[in-house]
C-alpha positions as CSV (number, residue, x, y, z in Angstrom):
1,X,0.0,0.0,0.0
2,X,0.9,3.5,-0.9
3,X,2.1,5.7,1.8
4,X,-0.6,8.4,2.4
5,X,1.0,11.9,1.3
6,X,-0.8,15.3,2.5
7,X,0.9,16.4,-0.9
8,X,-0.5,16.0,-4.0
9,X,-3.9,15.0,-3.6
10,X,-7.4,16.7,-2.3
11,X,-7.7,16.0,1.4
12,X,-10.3,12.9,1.9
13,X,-13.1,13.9,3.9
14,X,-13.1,11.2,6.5
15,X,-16.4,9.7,7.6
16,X,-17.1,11.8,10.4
17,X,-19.1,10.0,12.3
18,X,-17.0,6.8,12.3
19,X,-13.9,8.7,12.9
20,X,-16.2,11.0,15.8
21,X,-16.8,7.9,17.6
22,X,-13.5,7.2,17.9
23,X,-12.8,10.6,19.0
24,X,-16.0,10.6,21.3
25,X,-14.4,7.4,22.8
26,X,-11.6,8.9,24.1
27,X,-13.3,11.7,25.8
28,X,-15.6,8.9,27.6
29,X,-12.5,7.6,29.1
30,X,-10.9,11.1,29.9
31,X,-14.3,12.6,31.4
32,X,-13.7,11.2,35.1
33,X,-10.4,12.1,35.9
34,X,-9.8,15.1,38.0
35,X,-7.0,17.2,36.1
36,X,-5.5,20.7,37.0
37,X,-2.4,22.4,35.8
38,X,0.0,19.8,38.4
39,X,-0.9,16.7,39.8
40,X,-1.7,13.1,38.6
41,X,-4.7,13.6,37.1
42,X,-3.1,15.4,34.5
43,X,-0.1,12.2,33.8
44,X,-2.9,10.2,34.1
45,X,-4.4,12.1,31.4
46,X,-1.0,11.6,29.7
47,X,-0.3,8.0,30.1
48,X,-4.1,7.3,28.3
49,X,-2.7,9.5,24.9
50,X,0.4,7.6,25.7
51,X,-1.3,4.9,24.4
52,X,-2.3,6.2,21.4
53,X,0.6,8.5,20.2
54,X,4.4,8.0,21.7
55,X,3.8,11.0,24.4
56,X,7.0,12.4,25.3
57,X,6.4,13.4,29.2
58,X,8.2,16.5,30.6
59,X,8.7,17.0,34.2
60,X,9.5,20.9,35.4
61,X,10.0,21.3,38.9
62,X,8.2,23.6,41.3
63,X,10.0,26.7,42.0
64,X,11.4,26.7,38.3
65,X,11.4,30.9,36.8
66,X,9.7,30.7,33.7
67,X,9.9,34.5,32.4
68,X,7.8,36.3,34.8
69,X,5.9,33.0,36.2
70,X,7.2,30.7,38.6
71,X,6.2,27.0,38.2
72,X,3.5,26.5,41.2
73,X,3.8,24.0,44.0
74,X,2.3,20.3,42.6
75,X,-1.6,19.5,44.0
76,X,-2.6,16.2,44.6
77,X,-6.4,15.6,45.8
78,X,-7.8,12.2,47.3
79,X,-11.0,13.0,49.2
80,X,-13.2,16.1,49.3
81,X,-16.6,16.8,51.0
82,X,-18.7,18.5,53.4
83,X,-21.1,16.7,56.2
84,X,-24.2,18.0,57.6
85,X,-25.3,17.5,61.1
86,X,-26.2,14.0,60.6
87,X,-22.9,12.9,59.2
88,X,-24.0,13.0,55.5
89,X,-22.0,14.0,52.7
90,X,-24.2,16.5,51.0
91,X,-21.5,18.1,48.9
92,X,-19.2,14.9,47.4
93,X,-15.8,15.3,45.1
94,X,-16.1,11.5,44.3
95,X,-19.8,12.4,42.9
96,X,-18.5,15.2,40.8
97,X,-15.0,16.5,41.0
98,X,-16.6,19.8,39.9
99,X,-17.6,20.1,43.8
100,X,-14.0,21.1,44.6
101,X,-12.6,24.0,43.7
102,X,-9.1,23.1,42.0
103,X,-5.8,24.0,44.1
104,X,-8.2,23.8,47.7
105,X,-5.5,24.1,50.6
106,X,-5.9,20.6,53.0
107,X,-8.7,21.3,55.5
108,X,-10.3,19.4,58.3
109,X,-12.7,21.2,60.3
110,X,-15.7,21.9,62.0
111,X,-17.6,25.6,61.1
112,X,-21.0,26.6,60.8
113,X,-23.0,27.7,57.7
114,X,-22.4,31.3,58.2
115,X,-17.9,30.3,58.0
116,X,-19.0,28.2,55.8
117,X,-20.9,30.4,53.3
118,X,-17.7,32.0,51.9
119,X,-16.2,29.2,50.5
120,X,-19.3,28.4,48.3
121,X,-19.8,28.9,44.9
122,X,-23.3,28.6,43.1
123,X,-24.8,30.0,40.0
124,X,-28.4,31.6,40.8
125,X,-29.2,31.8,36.7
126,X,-28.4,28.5,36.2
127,X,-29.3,26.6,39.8
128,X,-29.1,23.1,38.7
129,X,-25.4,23.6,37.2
130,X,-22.4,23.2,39.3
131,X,-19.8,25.8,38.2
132,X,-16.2,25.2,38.0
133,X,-13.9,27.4,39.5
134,X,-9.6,27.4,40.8
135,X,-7.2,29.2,43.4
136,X,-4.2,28.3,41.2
137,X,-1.8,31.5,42.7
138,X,-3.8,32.2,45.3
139,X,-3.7,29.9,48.4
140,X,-7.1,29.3,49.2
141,X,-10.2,26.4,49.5
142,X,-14.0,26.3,48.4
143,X,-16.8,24.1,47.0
144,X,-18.7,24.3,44.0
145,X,-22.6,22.8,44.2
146,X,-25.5,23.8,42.4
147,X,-27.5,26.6,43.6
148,X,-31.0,25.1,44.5
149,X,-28.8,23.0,46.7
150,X,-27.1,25.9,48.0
151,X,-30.4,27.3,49.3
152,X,-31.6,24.4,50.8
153,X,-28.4,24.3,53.4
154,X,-29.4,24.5,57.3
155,X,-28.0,26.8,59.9
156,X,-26.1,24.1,61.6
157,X,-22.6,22.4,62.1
158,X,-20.8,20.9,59.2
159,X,-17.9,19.0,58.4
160,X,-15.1,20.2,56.1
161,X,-12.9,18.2,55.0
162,X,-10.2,18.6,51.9
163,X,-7.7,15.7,52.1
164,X,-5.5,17.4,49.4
165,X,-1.1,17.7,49.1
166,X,0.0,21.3,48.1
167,X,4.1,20.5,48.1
168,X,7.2,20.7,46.2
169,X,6.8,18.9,42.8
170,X,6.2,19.3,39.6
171,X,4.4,20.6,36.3
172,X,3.9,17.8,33.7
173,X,3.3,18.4,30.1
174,X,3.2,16.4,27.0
175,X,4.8,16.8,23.7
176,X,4.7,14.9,20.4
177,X,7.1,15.3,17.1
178,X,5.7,14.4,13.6
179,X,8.7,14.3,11.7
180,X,9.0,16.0,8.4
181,X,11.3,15.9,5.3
182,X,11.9,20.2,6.8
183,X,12.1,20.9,10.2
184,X,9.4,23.9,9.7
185,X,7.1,23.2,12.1
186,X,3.6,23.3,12.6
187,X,2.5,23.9,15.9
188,X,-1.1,22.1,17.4
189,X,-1.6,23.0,21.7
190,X,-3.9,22.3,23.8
191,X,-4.5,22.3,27.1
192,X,-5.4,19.7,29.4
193,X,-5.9,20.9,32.6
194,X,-9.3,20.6,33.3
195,X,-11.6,18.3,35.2
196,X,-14.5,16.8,33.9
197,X,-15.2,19.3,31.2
198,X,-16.3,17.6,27.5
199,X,-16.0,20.5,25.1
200,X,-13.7,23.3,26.8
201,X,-10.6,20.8,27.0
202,X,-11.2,17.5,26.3
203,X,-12.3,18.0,23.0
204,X,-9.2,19.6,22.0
205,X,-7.2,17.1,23.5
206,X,-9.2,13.7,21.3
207,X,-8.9,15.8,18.3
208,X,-5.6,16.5,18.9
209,X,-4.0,13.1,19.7
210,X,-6.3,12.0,16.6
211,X,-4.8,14.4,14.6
212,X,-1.2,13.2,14.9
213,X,-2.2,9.4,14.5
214,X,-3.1,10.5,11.3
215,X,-0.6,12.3,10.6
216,X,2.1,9.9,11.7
217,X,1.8,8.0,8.8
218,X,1.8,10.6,6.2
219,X,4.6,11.9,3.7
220,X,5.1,15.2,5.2
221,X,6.4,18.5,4.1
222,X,6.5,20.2,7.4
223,X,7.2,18.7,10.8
224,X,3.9,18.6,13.4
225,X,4.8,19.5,16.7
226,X,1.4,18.5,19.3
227,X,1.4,19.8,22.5
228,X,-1.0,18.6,25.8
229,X,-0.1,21.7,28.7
230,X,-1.7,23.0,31.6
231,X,-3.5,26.4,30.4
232,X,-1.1,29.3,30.6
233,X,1.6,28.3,32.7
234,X,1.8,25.2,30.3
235,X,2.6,27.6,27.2
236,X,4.8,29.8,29.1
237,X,6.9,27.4,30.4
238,X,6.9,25.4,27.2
239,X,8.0,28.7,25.1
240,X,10.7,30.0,28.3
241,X,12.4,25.9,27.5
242,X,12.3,26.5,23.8
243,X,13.0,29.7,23.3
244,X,16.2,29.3,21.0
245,X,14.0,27.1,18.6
246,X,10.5,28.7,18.1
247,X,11.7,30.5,15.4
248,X,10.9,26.7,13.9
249,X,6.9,27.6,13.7
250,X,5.6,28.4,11.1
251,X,2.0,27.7,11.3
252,X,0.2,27.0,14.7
253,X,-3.2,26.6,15.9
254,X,-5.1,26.2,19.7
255,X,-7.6,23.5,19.9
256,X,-10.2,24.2,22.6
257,X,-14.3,24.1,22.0
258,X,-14.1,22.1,18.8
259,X,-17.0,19.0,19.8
260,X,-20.3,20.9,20.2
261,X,-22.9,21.4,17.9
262,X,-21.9,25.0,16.5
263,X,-20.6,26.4,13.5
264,X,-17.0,27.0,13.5
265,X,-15.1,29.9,15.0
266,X,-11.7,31.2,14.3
267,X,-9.9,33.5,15.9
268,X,-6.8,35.1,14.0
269,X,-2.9,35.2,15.2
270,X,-1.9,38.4,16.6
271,X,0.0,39.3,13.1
272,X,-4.1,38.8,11.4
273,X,-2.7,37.7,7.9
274,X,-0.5,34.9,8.5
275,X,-0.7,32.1,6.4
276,X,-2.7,30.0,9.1
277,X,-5.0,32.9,9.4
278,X,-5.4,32.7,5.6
279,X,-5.8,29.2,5.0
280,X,-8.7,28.8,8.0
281,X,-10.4,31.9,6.0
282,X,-10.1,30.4,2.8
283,X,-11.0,26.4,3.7
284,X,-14.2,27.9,6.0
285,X,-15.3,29.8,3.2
286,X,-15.1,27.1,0.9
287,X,-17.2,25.1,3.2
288,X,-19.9,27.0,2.6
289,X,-21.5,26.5,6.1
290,X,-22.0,29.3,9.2
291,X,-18.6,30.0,10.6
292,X,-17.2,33.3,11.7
293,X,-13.3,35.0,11.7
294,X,-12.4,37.0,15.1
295,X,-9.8,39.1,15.3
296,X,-7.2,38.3,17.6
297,X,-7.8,40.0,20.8
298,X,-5.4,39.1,23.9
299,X,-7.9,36.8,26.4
300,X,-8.8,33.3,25.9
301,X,-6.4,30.8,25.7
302,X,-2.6,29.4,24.7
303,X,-2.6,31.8,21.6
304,X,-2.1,34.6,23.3
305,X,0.8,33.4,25.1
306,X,2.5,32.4,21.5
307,X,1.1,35.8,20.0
308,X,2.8,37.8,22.9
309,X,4.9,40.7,21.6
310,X,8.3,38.9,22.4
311,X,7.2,35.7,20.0
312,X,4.1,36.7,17.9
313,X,4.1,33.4,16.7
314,X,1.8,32.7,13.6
315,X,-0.4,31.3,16.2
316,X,-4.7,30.9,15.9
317,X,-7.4,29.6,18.2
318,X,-10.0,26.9,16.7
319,X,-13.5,26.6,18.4
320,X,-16.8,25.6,17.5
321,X,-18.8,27.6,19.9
322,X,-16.7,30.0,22.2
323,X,-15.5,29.9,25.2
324,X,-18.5,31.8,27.3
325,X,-20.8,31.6,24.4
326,X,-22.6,28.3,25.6
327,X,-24.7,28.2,28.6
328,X,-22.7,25.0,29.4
329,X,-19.1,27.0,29.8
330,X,-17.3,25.9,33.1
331,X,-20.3,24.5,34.4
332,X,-21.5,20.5,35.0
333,X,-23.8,21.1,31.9
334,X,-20.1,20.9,30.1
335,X,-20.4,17.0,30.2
336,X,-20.8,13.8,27.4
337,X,-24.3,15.1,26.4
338,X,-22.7,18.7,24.5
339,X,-20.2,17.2,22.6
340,X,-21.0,15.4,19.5
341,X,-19.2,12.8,17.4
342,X,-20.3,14.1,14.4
343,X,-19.2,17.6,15.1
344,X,-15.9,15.8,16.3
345,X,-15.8,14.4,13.1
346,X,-16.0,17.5,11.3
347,X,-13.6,19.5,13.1
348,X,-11.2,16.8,12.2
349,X,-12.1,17.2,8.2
350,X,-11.4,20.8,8.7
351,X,-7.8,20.9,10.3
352,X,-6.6,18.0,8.3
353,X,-7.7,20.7,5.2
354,X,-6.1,23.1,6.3
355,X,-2.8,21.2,7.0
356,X,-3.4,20.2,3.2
357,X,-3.6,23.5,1.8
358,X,-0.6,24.5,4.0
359,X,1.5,21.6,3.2
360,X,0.3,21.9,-0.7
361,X,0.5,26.2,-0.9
362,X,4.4,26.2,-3.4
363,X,5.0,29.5,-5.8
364,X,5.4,28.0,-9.2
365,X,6.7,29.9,-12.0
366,X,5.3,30.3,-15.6
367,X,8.2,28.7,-17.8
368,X,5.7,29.9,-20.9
369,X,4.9,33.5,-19.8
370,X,4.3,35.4,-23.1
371,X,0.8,34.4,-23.8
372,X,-1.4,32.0,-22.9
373,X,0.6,28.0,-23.9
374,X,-1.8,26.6,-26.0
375,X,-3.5,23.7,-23.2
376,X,-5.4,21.6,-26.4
377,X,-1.9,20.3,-27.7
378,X,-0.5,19.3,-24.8
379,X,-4.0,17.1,-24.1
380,X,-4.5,19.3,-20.9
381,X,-8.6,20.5,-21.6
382,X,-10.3,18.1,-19.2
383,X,-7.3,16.6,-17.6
384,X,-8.2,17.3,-14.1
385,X,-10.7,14.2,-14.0
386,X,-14.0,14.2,-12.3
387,X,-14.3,18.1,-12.4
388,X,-16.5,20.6,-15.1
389,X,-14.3,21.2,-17.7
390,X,-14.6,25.1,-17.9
391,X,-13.7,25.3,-14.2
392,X,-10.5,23.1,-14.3
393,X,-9.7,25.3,-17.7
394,X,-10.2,28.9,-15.9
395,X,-8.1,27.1,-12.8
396,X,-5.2,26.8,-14.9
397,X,-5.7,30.1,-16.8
398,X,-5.4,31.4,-13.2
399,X,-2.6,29.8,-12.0
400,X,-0.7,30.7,-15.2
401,X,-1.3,34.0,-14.9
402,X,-0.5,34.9,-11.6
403,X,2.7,31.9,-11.2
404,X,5.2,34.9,-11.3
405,X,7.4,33.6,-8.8
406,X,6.1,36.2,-6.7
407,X,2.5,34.5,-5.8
408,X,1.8,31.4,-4.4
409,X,-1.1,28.9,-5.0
410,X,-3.4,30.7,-1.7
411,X,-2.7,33.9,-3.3
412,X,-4.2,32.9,-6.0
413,X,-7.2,31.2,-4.3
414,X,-8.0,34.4,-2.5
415,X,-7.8,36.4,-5.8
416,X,-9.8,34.1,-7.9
417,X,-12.1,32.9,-5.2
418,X,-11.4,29.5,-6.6
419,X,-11.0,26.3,-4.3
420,X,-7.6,26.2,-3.1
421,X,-7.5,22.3,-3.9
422,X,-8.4,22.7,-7.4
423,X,-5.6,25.2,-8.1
424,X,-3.3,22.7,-6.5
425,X,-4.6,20.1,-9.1
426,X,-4.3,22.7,-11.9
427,X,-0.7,23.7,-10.8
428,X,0.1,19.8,-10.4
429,X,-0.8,19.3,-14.4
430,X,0.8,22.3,-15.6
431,X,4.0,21.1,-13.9
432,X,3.9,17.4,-15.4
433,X,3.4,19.1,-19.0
434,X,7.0,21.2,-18.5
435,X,4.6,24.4,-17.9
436,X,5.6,25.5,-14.1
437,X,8.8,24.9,-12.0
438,X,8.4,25.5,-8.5
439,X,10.3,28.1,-6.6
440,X,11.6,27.3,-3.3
């Protein structure tokens, strides 16, 4: 069999929903574990894509100066809950590890409702949700439970307890290398520090470690760099390590959001018309579905750390809905029910088009500039099978025209309006007929 090549052909649309399930599968078995951005949950989280991709496993201790950030002491939780009067667990981590809000400090202690109160966190428009909150930098504890509960609690003694470790450790984070025949890198992060939260993390991550099984058997022009981090500190400490090599990237893109039901949103690099931010435009339009282009703006998540002034990495953010645009945000509702294998499907298609056009976008030049060549004699009308004549004709008119040495093939998709992956097509028959040379 043929080794699969991103070059050189129109990228296969993948059945979504078999390929979703997969994905979908994955998040099933990720949903329980309690991450954060130290801790085992997250390695746990690790040693599962371990097992689908060779995970390379970084270990950075606690203490470590990472530019401006220090890398936080390591939290480890085992037990979490708080008793009423009667000795029952009315708020329980092992029931939802939501309850806890991530980074509590170890308590064990009696209090009443009104010491109490403080540490609780409800949401009065959506009572039945449990949010999800953190005291990552700031040494505190609290609970998270739904707000109906919240206002059924008694004025009476309860039971804290929070058997967690805050100590000396350190910050884990994955990395995977795709090789390719350059070392020009493409760069896929996500993070994977949150707890049981479907679509806002774990749907970045199962497309993700999808993504480079794919890939890992592909002919590639650029090398695929896949990154699985805590949010934030993950990406600062990953870029204050590899500082003398991210001049490498040349293309990058955050995965978060991608598995619910929404049309796709993109949010652009800081530098707005990098070739990434170019080829989501173009591939989104071609879609021909809802989908919507944000410019970059600096909140949200890892892109903003790669966008920062001292890198401005040609680094985007994918999403389907965005983050605080779905009722379900950081809340319990987040779960197995919002995401979609479909939709996770889909989202693969799309990145997998874009790293076509991106691996597929050479500048040719005309080597028959002075007038049209005449296509009939050299049996190129209707050699681009399966496509309307006319179009594959004007495709090649077009990337004639404009193959200068000083345009390259998404140049001319944008000016045309033409489908990127029939230029390619076009620019791949000229070349076999002695027509274009590529320029590198």
């Amino acid at each position: 069999m043929a080794t699969p090549t991103l070059r050189n052909f129109v990228p296969p649309q993948h059945d979504a929903q078999g390929l979703g399930r997969e994905i979908y599968a994955l998040i099933e078995e990720l949903y329980p574990i309690c991450r954060s951005i130290t801790g085992d949950g997250f390695r746990q989280t690790l040693r599962r894509i371990g097992q689908e991709i060779p995970l390379a496993v970084h270990e950075v201790p606690s203490g470590t100066q990472v530019f401006d950030w220090t890398v936080p002491k390591e939290w480890n939780i085992r037990d979490a809950y708080v008793k009423n009067a009667r000795g029952e667990r009315i708020i329980d981590f092992h029931k939802h590890n939501l309850h806890l809000v991530s980074y509590s400090a170890p308590l064990h202690r009696k209090m009443s409702l009104r010491e109490l109160e403080p540490h609780l966190y409800s949401l009065p428009e959506q009572p039945d949700l449990i949010p999800y909150r953190t005291s990552y930098y700031n040494e505190n504890w609290g609970f998270c439970l739904p707000h109906r509960q919240r206002l059924e609690l008694r004025d009476e003694e309860y039971e804290v307890c929070i058997d967690s470790t805050l100590q000396d450790g350190h910050l884990t984070f994955g990395e995977y290398l795709v090789p390719g025949s350059s070392s020009e890198e493409i760069l896929i992060s996500c993070h994977a520090c949150h707890p049981s939260l479907c679509n806002d993390n774990l749907s970045g991550i199962s497309v993700a470690t999808h993504l480079a099984k794919h890939l890992a058997g592909a002919e590639l022009r650029y090398s695929y760099r896949f990154l699985f981090i805590p949010g934030t500190i993950g990406s600062i400490t990953w870029l204050s390590l590899n500082e003398n090599r991210v001049d490498r990237i040349r293309h990058g893109v955050v995965l978060t959001c991608v598995g619910d039901r929404g049309g796709f949103n993109y949010k652009k690099s800081r530098r707005g018309d990098a070739e990434i931010d170019r080829a989501f435009t173009h591939v989104l339009r071609q879609l021909g579905r809802p989908s919507a282009i944000h410019e970059f703006s600096p909140y949200g998540y890892d892109e903003r750390q790669y966008c920062s002034p001292g890198f401005n990495l040609p680094v985007g953010c994918l999403m389907r809905s965005p983050h605080g645009k779905f009722p379900e945000y950081h809340t319990s509702g987040d779960n197995l029910s919002l995401v979609d294998s479909a939709s996770l499907g889909d989202t693969f298609n799309l990145c997998m088009a874009v790293f076509h056009l991106l691996e597929n976008n050479r500048t040719y030049l005309n080597l028959s500039p002075k007038g049209e060549p005449q296509l009939g004699k050299r049996g190129l009308y209707g050699s681009i099978g399966g496509r309307d004549v006319k179009t594959s004709e004007l495709a090649m008119l077009w990337v004639l025209n404009f193959s200068d040495g000083g345009h390259n093939l998404l140049d001319i998709a944008e000016r045309s309006g033409m489908a990127f992956g029939l230029l390619a097509e076009a620019a791949q028959a000229l070349s076999a007929k002695g027509l274009l040379r590529e320029v590198q």
